[in-house]
C-alpha positions as semicolon CSV with decimal commas, in nm:
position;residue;x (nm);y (nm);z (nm)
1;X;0,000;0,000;0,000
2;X;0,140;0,354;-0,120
3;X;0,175;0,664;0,158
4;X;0,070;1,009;0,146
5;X;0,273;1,191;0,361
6;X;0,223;1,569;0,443
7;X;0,605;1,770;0,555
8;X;0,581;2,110;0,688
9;X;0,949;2,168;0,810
10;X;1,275;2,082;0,718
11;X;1,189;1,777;0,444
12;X;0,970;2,074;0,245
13;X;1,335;2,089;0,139
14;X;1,347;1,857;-0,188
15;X;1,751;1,818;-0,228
16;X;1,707;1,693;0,189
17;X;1,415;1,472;0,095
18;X;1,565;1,296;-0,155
19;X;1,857;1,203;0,037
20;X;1,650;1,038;0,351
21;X;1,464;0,885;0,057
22;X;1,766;0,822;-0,158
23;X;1,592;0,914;-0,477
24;X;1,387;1,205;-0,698
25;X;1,033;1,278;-0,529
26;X;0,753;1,545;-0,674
27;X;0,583;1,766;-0,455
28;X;0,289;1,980;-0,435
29;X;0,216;2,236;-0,201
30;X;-0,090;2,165;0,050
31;X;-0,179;2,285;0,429
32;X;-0,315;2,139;0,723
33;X;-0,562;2,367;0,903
34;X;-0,582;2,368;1,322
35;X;-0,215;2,350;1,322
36;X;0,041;2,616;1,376
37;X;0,431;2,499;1,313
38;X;0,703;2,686;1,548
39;X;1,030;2,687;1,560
40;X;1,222;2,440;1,845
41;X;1,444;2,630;2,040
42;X;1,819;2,579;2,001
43;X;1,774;2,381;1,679
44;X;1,730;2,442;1,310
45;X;1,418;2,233;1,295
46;X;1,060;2,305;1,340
47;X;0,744;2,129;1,539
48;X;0,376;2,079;1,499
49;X;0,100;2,206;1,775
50;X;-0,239;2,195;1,729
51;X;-0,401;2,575;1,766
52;X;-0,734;2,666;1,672
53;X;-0,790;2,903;1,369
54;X;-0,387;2,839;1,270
55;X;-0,290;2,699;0,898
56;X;0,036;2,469;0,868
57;X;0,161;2,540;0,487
58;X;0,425;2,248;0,395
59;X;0,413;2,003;0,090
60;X;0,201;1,670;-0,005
61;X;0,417;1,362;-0,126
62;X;0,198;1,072;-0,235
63;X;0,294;0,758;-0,394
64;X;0,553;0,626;-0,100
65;X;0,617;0,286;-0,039
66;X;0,725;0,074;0,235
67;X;1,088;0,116;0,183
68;X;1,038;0,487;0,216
69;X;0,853;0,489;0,529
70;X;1,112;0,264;0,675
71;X;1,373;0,535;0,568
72;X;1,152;0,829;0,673
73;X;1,102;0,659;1,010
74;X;1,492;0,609;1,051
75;X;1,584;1,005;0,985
76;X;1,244;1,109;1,193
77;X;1,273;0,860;1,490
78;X;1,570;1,009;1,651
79;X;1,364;1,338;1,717
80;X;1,106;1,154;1,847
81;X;0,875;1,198;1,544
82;X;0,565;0,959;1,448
83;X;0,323;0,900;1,198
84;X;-0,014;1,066;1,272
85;X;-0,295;1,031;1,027
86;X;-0,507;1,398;0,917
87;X;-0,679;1,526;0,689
88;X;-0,573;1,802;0,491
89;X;-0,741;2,139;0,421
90;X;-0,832;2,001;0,079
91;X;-1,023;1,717;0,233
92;X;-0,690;1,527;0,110
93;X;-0,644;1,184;0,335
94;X;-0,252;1,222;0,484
95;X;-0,019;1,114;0,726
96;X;0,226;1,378;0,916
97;X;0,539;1,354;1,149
98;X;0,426;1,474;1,512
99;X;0,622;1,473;1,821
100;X;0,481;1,515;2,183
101;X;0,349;1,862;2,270
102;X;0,571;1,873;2,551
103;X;0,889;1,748;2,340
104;X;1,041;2,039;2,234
105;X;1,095;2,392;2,378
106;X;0,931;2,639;2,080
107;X;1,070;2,946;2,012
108;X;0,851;3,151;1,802
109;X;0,715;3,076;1,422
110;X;0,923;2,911;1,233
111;X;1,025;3,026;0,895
112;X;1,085;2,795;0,616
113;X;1,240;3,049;0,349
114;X;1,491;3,198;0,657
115;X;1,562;2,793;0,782
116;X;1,651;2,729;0,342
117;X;1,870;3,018;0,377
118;X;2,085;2,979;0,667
119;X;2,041;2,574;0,729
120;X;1,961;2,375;0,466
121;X;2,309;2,332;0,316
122;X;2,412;2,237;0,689
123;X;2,099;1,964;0,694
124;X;2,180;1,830;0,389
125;X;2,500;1,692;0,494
126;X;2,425;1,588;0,845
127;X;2,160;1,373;0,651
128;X;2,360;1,260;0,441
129;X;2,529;1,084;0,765
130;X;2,267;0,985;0,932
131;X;2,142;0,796;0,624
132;X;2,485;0,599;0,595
133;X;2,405;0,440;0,984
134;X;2,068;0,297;0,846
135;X;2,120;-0,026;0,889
136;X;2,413;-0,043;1,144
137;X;2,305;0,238;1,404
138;X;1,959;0,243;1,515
139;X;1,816;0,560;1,537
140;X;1,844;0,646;1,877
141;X;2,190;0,620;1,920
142;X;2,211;0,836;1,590
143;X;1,946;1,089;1,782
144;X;2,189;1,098;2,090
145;X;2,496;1,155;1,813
146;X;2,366;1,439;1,631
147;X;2,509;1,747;1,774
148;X;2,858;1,609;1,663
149;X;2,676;1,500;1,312
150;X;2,571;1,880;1,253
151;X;2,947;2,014;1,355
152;X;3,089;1,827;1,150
153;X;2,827;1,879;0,848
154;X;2,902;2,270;0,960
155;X;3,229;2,238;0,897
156;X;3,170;2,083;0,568
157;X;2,963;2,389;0,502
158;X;3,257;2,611;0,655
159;X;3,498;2,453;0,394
160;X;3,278;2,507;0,054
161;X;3,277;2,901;0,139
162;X;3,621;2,928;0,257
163;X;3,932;2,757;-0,029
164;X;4,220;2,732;0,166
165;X;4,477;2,731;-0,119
166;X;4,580;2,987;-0,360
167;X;4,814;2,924;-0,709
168;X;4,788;2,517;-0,650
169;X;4,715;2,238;-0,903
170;X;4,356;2,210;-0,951
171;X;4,325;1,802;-1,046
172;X;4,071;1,543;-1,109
173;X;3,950;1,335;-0,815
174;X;3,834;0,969;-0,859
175;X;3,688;0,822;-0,557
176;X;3,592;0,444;-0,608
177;X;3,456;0,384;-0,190
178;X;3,412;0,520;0,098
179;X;3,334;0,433;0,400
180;X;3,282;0,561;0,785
181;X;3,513;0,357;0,965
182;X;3,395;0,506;1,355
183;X;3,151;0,776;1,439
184;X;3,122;0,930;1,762
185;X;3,232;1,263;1,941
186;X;3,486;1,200;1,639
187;X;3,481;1,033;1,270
188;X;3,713;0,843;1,072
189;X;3,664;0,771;0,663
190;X;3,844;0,566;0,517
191;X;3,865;0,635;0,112
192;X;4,004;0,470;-0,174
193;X;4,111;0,651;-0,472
194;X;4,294;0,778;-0,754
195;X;4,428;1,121;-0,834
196;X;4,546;1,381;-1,125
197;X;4,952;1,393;-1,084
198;X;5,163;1,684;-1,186
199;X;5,211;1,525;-1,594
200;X;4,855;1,495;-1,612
201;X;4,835;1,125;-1,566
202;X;4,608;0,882;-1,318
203;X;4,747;0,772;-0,974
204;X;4,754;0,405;-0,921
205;X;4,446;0,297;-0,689
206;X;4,539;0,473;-0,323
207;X;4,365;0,351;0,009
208;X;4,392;0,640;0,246
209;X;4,200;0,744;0,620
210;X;4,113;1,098;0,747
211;X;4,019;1,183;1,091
212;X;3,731;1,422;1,068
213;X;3,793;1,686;1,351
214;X;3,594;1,968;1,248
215;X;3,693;2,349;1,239
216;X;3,778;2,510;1,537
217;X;3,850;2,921;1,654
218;X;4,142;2,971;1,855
219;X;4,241;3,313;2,032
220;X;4,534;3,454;2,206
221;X;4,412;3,737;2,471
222;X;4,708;4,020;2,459
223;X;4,736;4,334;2,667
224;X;4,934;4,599;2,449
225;X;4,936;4,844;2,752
226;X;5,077;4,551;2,962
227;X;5,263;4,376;2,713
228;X;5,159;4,043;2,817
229;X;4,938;3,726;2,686
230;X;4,695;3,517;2,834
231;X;4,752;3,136;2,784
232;X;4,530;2,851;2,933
233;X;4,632;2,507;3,097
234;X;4,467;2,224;3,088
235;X;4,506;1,796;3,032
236;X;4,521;1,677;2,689
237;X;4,509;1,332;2,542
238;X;4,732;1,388;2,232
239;X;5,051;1,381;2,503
240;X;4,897;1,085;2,694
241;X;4,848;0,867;2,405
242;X;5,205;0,954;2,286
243;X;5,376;0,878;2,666
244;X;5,445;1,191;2,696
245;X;5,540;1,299;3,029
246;X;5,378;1,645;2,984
247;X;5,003;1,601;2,959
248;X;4,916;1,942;3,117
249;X;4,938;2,174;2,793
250;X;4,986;2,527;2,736
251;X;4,754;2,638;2,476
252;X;4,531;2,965;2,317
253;X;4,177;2,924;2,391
254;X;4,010;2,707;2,185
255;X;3,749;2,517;2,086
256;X;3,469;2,406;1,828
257;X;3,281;2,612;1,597
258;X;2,931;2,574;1,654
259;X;2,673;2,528;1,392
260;X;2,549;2,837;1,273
261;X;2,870;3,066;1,414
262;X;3,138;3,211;1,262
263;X;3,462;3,175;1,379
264;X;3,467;3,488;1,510
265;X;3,189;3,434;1,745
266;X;3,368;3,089;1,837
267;X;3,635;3,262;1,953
268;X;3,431;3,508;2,193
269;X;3,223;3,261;2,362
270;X;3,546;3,034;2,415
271;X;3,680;3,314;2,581
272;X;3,380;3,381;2,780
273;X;3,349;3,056;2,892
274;X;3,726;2,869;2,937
275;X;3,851;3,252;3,132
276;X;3,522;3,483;3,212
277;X;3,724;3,755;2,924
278;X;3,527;3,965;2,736
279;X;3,772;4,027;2,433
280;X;3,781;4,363;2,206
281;X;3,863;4,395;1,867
282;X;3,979;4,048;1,674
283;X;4,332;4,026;1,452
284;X;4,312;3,747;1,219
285;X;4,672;3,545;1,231
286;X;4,569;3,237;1,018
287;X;4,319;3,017;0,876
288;X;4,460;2,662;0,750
289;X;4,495;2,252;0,850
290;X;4,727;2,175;1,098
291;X;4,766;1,855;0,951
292;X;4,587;1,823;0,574
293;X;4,755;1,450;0,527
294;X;4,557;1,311;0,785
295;X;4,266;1,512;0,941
296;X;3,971;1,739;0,792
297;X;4,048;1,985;1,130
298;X;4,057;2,351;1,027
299;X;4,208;2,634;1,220
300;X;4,044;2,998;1,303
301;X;4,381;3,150;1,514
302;X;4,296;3,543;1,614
303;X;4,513;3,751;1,823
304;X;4,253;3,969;2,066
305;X;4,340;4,280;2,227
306;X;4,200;4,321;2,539
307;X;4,254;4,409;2,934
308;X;4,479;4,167;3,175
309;X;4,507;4,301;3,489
310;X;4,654;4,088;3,777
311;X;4,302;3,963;3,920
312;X;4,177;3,817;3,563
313;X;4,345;3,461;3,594
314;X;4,163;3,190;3,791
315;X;4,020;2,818;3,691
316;X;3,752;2,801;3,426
317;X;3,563;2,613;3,179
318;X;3,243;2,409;3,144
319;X;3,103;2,160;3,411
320;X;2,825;2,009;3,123
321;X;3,170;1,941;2,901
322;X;3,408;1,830;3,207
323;X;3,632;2,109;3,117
324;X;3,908;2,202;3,403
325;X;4,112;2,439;3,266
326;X;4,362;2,721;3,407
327;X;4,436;3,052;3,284
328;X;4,795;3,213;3,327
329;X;4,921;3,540;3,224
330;X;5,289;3,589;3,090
331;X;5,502;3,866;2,986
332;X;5,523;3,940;2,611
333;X;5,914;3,875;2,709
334;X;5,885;3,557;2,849
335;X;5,609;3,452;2,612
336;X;5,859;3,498;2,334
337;X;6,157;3,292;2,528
338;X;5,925;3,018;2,555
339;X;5,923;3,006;2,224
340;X;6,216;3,067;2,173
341;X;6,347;2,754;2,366
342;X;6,101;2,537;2,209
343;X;5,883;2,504;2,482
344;X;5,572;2,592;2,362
345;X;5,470;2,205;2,278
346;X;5,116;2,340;2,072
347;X;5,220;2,456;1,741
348;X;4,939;2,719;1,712
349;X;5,064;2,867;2,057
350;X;5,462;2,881;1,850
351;X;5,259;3,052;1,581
352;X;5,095;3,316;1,751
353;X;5,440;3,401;1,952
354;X;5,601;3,464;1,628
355;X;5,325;3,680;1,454
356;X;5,303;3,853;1,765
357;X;5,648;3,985;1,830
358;X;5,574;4,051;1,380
359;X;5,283;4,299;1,512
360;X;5,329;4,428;1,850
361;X;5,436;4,764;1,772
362;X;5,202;4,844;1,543
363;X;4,910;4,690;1,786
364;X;5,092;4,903;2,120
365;X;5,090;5,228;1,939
366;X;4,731;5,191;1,832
């Protein structure tokens, strides 16, 4: 028996439908009366409540089989999204995707048009994912997974509006598999492939991994009236996996971009939250991989001008992401002969010394 489903959010989108579905759908448009859809607070995704009087506008898909609804069910379930059965404004027999009343914290209408604009690239890859655990994850676990599903489908986003080369060899790709090797906080693909070489040729057949990390902001507080940098200290597993005997790290503050933020913002909330600063104006210092061979991480570094008087250090972070970290000022001078000594064991940190004594006098006379 065929399905007639009405969407009023996010699936309205036909390049997202046809990825849960995994093929080309037609659409119509069609409304449900006595319902009103809002927007769910904190996420770029919309829910149903009845209200007298109200109109829901979304599409009508008919002709759905079996296989679809198992599909549908798989991307919906997570949310905690079921089949309901209504009746459209057009006396039109249909089925919907309603959550408890109660689910979801609304926030307003919702806007389909301002959601296209600003999310549905974002939700097009994080579907994309999702879809590829159908069939190994079930879709509660993927539910519980999906903030880390739309950061990294933000940083995908992130990387089609931002090339990070200039004057390099523009080649053919030619990817025969891939596959998601481990998903969690983390990913890892593993690809194989050939590629355009220098003389224009094919690559022989190349089986490769990449770590999918995500981009990240990272900021360096400095005091031009002071002369001196904030750094922050905290445990770090790259150093205990690797025996080193130095776990505790110096390091900029740092951390995640966000769905939906820029890497500026990143950087002021990270501040705000890992050391209680409030920066000032932003110097961009770089934007690159640390480590292109291997990982799909992308660096946001900033120098930030702003006040460090004596009382600003003290122990921060988040209790909801374990997060025990230390701030510490230190003289411009010293900064500079950690460096100097090779001390500074976080490359970024090594970077920012070195633009910094580049730029100092031009950011202590302004």
């Amino acid at each position: 028996m065929r399905s007639v489903i009405f969407f009023y959010g996010t699936l309205r989108h036909s390049p997202l439908l046809e990825i849960v579905l995994g093929r080309k759908v037609s659409m119509r448009d069609a409304a449900l009366d006595g319902y009103h859809c809002l927007a769910v607070a904190q996420q770029p995704f919309p829910t149903l409540v009845a209200k007298r009087g109200s109109v829901a506008h979304g599409t009508l898909v008919d002709d759905l089989s079996e296989h679809d609804l198992a599909r549908l069910d798989y991307y919906e379930g997570g949310f905690d999204y079921a089949l309901n059965d209504i009746v459209l404004s057009d006396g039109t027999p249909a089925r919907v995707y309603l959550c408890a009343p109660d689910r979801w914290q609304t926030d307003g209408s919702w806007d389909f048009d301002v959601w296209t604009e600003r999310w549905a690239a974002l939700s097009c890859h994080a579907a994309q994912e999702v879809m590829d655990h159908l069939g190994t994850l079930n879709s509660d676990v993927v539910g519980r997974m999906f903030p880390q599903i739309r950061a990294r489908a933000w940083s995908r986003v992130l990387g089609t509006r931002t090339p990070a080369g200039a004057d390099v060899f523009d080649g053919r790709i030619e990817t025969s598999r891939s596959t998601r090797a481990y998903t969690g906080y983390f990913a890892l693909d593993e690809v194989a492939l050939h590629h355009e070489r220098f003389d224009g040729g094919m690559s022989t057949r190349l089986e490769r991994s990449y770590f999918i990390g995500g981009d990240a902001a990272l900021v360096l507080p400095y005091d031009p009236v002071r002369d001196r940098v904030m750094v922050v200290e905290q445990m770090r597993m790259g150093p205990l996996g690797r025996c080193d005997p130095a776990i505790w790290q110096l390091e900029p503050i740092a951390g995640r971009v966000d769905p939906g933020e820029a890497p500026e913002q990143t950087a002021l909330r990270e501040a705000r939250e890992e050391t209680g600063l409030d920066l000032d104006r932003l110097e961009t210092v770089a934007r690159g991989y640390p480590s292109p061979g291997e990982s799909t991480t992308y660096f946001h570094i900033f120098v930030a001008l702003t006040d460090l008087p004596d009382n600003v250090t003290g122990i921060g972070g988040l209790e909801t992401e374990a997060e025990n970290i230390r701030s510490r000022l230190i003289s411009f001078t010293d900064f500079m002969g950690l460096a100097e000594d090779l001390a500074l064991a976080n490359t970024p940190l090594a970077l920012l010394a070195y633009w910094l004594s580049h730029h100092r006098s031009r950011l202590r006379s302004e």
